[in-house]
N, C-alpha and C positions, 0 to 999 in steps of 0.2 A: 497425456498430461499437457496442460497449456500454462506459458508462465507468464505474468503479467508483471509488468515492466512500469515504474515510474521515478522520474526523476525528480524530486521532490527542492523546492528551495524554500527555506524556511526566512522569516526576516528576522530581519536584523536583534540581536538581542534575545530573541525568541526560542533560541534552542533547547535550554534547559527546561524550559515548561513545556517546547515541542515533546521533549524526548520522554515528561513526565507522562505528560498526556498519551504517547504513544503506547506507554507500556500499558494502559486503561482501555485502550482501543483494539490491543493484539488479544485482548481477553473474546473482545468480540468477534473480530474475523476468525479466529480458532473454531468456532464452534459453528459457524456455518457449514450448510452440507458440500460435501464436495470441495470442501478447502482439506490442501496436503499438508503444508506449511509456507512459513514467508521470511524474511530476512530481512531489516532493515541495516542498512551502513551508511558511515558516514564519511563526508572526502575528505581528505586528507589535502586536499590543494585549493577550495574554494569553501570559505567558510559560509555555514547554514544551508551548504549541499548536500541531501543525501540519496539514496537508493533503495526503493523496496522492489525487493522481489518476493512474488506472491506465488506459488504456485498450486492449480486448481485442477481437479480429475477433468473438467471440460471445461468450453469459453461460455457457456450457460450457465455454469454454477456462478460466474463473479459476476457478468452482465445481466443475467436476470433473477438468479436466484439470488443473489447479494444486495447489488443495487435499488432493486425493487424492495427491497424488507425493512421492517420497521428498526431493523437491526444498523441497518445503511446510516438512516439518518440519526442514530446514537452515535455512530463512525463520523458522519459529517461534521453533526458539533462538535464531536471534540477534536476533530484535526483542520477541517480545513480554513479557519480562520488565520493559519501559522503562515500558509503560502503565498510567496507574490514572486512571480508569477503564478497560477494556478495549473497544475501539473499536466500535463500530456499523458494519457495511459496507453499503453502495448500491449497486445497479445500476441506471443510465440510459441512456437510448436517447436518438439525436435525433430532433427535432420538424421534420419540413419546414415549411417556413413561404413557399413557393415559390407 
């Protein structure tokens, strides 16, 4: 399982249509192959901060099988106009600790 990491800053004023927007956009990621599920939050300390966590059966399902689809850029319009800065994304693995 790989978990993709982004820290999202939405601007200013913008959250309420971010967050409409998002719920039209989680319709999409759902349904790609090899998506588990994802979490978006929001912070509680720096307004129009938030967190998604995505996580994916491999880092090929989100990098090529996501990004590359025609699905990708139905995702792009609707979300990434929201962001300034425009987001850093992560990929993590776990750590057994077993």
């Amino acid at each position: 399982m790989i978990l993709e990491v982004a820290i999202l800053q939405v601007r200013s004023g913008q959250t309420d249509n971010f967050e409409e927007s998002f719920k039209e956009a989680s319709t999409i990621i759902s349904k790609m192959k090899g998506y588990l599920n994802h979490e978006l939050q929001k912070c509680m300390e720096v307004a129009g901060k938030y967190i998604l966590l995505v996580r994916w059966e491999k880092l090929e399902d989100h990098t090529i099988g996501f990004r590359k689809s025609a699905e990708y850029l139905q995702w792009k319009s609707l979300l990434h106009h929201y962001y300034d800065p425009f987001p850093t994304v992560e990929h993590y693995t776990n750590i057994d600790l077993s």
